[in-house]
N, C-alpha and C positions, 0 to 999 in steps of 0.2 A: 318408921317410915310414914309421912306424910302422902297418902294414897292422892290427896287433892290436888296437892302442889306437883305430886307425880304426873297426872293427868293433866296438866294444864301448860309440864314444860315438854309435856309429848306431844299436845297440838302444837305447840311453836314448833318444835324438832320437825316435824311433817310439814308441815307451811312452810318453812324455811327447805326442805329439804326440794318439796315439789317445783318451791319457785325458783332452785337451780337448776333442776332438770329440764325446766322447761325452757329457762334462757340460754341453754347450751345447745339440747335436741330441736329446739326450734332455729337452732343457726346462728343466735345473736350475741354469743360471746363461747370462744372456742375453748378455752381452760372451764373444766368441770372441778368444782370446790366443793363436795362431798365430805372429807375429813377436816375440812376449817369446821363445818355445822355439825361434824360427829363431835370433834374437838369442845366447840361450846356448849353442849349440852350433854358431854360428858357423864355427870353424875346419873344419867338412865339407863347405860349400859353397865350397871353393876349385878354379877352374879348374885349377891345377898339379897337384892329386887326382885331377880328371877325366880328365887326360892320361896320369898316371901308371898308374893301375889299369887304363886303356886300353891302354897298354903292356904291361903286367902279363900281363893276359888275352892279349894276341895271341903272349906268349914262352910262355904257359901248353899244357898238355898236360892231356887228362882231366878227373876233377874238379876240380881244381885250376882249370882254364881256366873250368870251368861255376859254381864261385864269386866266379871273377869277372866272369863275363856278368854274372850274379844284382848283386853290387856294383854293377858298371859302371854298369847299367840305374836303381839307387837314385842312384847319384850322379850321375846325369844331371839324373832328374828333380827333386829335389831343389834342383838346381845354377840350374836355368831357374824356380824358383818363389821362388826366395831374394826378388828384386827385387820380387815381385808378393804377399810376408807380408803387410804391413799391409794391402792393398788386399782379401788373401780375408776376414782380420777383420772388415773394412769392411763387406764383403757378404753375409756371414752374421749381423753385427750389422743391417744394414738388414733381410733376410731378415724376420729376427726380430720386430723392431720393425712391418713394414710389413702394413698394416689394407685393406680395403675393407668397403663396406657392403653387406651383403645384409639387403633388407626392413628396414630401419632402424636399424639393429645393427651396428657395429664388427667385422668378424670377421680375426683375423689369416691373413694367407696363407694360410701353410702349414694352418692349418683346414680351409682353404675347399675344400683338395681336400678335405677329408673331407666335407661340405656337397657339392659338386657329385657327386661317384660315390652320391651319398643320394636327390641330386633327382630325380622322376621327372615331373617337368612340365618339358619340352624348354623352355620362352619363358624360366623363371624359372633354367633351367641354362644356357642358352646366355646371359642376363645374368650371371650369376657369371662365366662364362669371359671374357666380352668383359671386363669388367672387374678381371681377374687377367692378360688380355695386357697392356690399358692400362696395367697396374702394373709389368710387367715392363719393357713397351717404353720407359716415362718412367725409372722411377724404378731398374729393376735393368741396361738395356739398356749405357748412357754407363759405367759402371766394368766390366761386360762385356767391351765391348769395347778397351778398357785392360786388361784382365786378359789377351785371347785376344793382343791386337796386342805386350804385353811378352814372350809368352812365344817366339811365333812368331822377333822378333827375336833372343831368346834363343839358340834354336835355330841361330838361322846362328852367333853368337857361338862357338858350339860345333863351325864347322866343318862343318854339316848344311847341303845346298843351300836343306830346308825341315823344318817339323815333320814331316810324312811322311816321310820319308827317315830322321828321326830316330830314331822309336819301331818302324820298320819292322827297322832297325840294333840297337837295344839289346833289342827284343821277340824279334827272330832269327826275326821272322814275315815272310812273303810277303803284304802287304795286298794288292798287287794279285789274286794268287792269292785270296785269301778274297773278294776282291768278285767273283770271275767264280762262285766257287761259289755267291754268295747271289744271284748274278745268275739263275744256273741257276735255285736253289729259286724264287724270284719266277714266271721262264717256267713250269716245270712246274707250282706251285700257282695260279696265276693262274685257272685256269677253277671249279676244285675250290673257293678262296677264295669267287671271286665266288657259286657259286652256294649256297654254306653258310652263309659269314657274311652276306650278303646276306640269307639265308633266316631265319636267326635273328634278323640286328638287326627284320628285318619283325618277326616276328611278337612280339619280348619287348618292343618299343621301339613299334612301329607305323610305323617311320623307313626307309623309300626309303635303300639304302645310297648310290645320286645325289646324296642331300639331305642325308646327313650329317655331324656334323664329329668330330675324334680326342675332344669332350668327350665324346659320344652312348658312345663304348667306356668310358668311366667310368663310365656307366649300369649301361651293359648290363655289364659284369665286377662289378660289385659283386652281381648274380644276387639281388637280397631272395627270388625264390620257394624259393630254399635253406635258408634262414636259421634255419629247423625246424630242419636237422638244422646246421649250423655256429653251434652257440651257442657265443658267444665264453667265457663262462661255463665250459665244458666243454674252453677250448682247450690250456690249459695238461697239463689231466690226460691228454688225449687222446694228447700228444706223448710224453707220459712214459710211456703206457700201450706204446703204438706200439716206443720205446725199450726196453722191459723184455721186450718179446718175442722182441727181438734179442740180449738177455741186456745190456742197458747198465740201470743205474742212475740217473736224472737225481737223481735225490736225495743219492745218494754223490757225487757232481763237485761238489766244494766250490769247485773252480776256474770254475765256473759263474755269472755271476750273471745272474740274470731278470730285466726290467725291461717290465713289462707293463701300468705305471697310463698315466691318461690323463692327459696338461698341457696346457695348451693351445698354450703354442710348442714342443710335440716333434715332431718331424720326422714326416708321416706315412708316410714310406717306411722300414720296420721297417732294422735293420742290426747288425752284429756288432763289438764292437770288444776286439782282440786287444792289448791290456796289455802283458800279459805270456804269453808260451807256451812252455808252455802253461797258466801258472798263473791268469792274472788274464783270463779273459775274460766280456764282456757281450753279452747279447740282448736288442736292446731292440726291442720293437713297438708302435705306435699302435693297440692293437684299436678298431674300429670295425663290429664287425659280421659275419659272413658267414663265405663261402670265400676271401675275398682274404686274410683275418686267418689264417686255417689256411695258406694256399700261402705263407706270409709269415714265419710261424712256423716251418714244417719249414723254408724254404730258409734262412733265418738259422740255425734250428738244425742244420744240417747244416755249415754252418760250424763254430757252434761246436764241436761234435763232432768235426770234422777237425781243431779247435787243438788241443782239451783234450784228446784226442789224441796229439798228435803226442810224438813222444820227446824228454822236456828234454834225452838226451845229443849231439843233433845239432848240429849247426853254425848259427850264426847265421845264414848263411846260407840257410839249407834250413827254417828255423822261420820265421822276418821276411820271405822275401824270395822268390824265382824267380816262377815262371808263375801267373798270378792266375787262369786258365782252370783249375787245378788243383781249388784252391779252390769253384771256381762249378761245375764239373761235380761235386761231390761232395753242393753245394747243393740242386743239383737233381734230385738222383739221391733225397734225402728230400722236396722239392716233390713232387714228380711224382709221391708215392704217393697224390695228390690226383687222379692219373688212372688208379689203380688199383684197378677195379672188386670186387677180393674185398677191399679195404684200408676199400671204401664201406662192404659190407656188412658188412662183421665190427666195425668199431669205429663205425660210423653208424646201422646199424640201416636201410639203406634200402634198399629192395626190389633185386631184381637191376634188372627194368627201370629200376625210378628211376635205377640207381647206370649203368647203360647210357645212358641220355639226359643223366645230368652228364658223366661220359666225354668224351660228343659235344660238350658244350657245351665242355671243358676241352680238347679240343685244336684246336677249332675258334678259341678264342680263342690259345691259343699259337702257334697257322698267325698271328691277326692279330701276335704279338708280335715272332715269328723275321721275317715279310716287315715291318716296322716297323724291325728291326735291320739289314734287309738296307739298308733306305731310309737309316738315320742312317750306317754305313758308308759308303754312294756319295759321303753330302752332305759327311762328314767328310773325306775324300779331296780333297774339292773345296773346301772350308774351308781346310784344313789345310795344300792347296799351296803353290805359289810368288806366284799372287796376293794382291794386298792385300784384305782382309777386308769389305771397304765392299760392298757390293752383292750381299750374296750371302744375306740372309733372304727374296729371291723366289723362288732356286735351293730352298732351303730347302723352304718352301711346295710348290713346283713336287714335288720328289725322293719328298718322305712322300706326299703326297695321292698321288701314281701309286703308291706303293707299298701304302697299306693302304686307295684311294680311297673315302676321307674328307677334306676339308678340314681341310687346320692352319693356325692361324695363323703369319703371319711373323713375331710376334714372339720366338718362342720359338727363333730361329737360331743364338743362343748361348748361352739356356741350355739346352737341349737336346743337351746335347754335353756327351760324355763324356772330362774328365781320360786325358790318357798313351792315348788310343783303347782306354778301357775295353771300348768297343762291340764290338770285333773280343776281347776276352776272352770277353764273354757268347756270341759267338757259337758259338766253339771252344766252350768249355766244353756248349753245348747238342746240338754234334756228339760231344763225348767223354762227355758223359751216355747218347744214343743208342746208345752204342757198349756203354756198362759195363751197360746196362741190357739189352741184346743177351744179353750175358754172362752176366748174374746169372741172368735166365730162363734161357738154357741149366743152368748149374748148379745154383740152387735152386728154379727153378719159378717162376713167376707171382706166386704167394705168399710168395716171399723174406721178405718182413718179418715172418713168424712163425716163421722158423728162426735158433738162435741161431749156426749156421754160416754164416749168410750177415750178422749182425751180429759176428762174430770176422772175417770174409771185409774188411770194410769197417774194422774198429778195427786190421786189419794194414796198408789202402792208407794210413789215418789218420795209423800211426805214422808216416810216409814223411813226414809235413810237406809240404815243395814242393821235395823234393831230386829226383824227378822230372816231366818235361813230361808233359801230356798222351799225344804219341807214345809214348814211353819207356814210360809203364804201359801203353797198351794193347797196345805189342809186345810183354810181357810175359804179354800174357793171351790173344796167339794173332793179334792184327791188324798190320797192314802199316804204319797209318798211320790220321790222322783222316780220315773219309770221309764228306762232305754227304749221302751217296745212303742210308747210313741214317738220319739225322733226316729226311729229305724223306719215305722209305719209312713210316719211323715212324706223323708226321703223317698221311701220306693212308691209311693201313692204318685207324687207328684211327676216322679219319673216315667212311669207308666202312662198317665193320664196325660200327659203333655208333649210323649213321644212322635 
């Protein structure tokens, strides 16, 4: 095996692969070509590669062993999706294609979320929803579970008891260990939840959190009494503004590109896709409105910022590939200045109180997002085991609603589930954000993002790409390890002190 030539037809395989994705989810050609780019680069998804750089890594020492974790892990996944190309085509072709009617009118899916977080007459939102499960359950549910049930077998093929077992092995994470920590968060916010978002969905919604369903938080997060100050109009400069104060240029990053119109089949969930790194990357968002557009904006652009970035002299490895918690803790570390009260008033213009009761709203909603992750991790575990798949959108239903208690539908049991247990990345990453953000107050203050030492402080973690884990940087900057008990601490501080 040629390790070199390995490595260099799996940066094309990924470049080729992200710039389909993005020309489809971003709207601008509806046929997803997934198995033409599995097809040509063929020779990476062979078992005897799997074996071998399995080998490889376990004679391996130091770096050397930690590139090929990073490999291993690509050619795992990769390895168990080969069988299941045409079939993801398939489903983001239908995606695409697939309409329901609201009030007389054709609207394609992925619109409709944008439509349903808009509605604010619960009878006429709760009919969009029933009937975007009923779309999901008929028409996306049968190649779903063909999609989850091929990869599942996949996974033993590879020698894995189960998909758990697998991604648990090439992540080099302790799942079970992370569900006991999000177990904790769940116990200790549970009263603090109920009696906050409770409080809030009352009074924004008029909606008994008893009575309500996961559509009712598409309401209520989309906040229209904001909308003053989050003109979408304003969002792109905003960021740029926000940027320049940390001494970055968004206008010098040619490596940058924006992708900010509205289509009607672009993906409404905004995303970043990484080309080339760090040269060729996109940010593309669905604006619709509001503060979800802004918290949408910074967290993709805080990606790309980490690519664009990161050092072209690094290793393939360490640019393409390692810990995706890397990534999403650096995401969120520019989100989250959407919960930074001098970040309201200095680029929003909104009074201290006002920017004090958004605060409140903004981590009261992120309490519902981390215990929503805590729920998709338990269910995913129990997905993901040694049983067969058939009867587990009641578990489904049962897992979320105790966890963010609201009513979900069961239809959404598979798709609702997160690729390689993306879910246990967001979560780390939301515990190694808590952590850097820890940090960065210590050293530059509250107001960090109007020092350009604290944007040199971050364009250093950048250049590092994903040559280090999570732990790795934070032992680095003084901690032991990642630790639930500061995002928990986090959360309830903020919630408290800004009620």
């Amino acid at each position: 095996m040629d390790i070199e030539k390995y490595k260099i037809n799996a940066q094309n395989f990924l470049s080729e692969l992200d710039k389909e994705y993005y020309l489809h989810f971003a709207g601008l050609k509806e046929e997803l070509n997934i198995g033409a780019i599995y097809d040509k680069f063929g020779e990476l998804f062979l078992l005897e590669y799997f074996n071998l750089i399995k080998e490889f890594k376990d004679k391996a020492k130091g770096e050397d062993r930690k590139k090929y974790s990073y490999l291993l892990k690509f050619c795992g996944e990769t390895l168990i999706e080969k069988p299941v190309k045409e079939l993801i085509d398939e489903m983001g072709e239908d995606e695409a294609r697939a309409k329901i009617e609201v009030e007389g009118k054709d609207v394609s899916y992925r619109y409709s979320e944008v439509l349903l977080s808009n509605e604010p007459d619960k009878t006429k939102r709760d009919s969009i929803d029933e009937k975007r499960n009923k779309l999901v359950e008929k028409q996306f549910n049968p190649k779903l579970y063909m999609y989850w049930d091929t990869l599942h077998a996949q996974a033993g093929k590879l020698r894995f008891e189960c998909y758990n077992d697998m991604f648990s092995y090439l992540k080099g994470v302790d799942l079970s260990r992370l569900k006991s920590d999000m177990e904790k968060l769940l116990e200790v916010t549970h009263q603090i939840y109920i009696d906050n978002f409770g409080k809030l969905l009352l009074s924004e919604t008029g909606i008994e959190l008893d009575n309500s369903k996961k559509s009712d938080f598409a309401y209520l997060k989309r906040a229209t009494k904001y909308d003053v100050f989050f003109k979408k109009e304003r969002l792109v400069e905003l960021f740029k503004q926000t940027l320049a104060l940390m001494g970055i240029d968004l206008d010098r990053q040619k490596n940058i590109f924006l992708d900010v119109e509205e289509r009607k089949n672009k993906s409404p969930r905004a995303f970043c896709c990484t080309v080339k790194i760090p040269d060729e990357i996109y940010l593309v968002i669905m604006p619709k409105g509001g503060q979800d557009d802004f918290e949408a904006m910074f967290h993709e652009g805080g990606h790309a910022e980490h690519f664009s970035n990161t050092r072209s002299s690094l290793d393939f490895e360490y640019k393409f590939l390692g810990d995706s918690a890397v990534t999403e803790g650096y995401a969120f570390a520019m989100e989250n200045l959407m919960q930074n009260k001098e970040w309201l008033v200095y680029f929003l213009k909104m009074s201290p109180e006002y920017a004090r009761e958004f605060v409140y709203f903004s981590n009261v909603a992120k309490l519902w997002f981390c215990r929503r992750y805590a729920g998709k991790l338990k269910y995913e575990l129990i997905l993901h085991g040694s049983d067969p798949i058939s009867g587990k959108d009641a578990i489904y239903r049962q897992i979320l609603t105790a966890a963010n208690l609201m009513q979900y539908s069961s239809a959404d049991y598979l798709k609702d589930v997160d690729d390689s247990f993306y879910c246990a990345d967001y979560i780390r990453a939301w515990v190694f954000e808590a952590q850097l953000k820890d940090h960065m107050h210590q050293k530059f203050g509250y107001g960090w993002f109007r020092q350009k030492k604290a944007g040199d402080f971050l364009k250093e973690l950048w250049s590092y790409g994903m040559k280090y884990d999570p732990v790795e940087i934070l032992q680095q900057l003084g901690y032991k390890d990642l630790d639930i008990n500061y995002l928990i601490y986090s959360l309830m501080e903020e919630i408290k002190k800004n009620k």
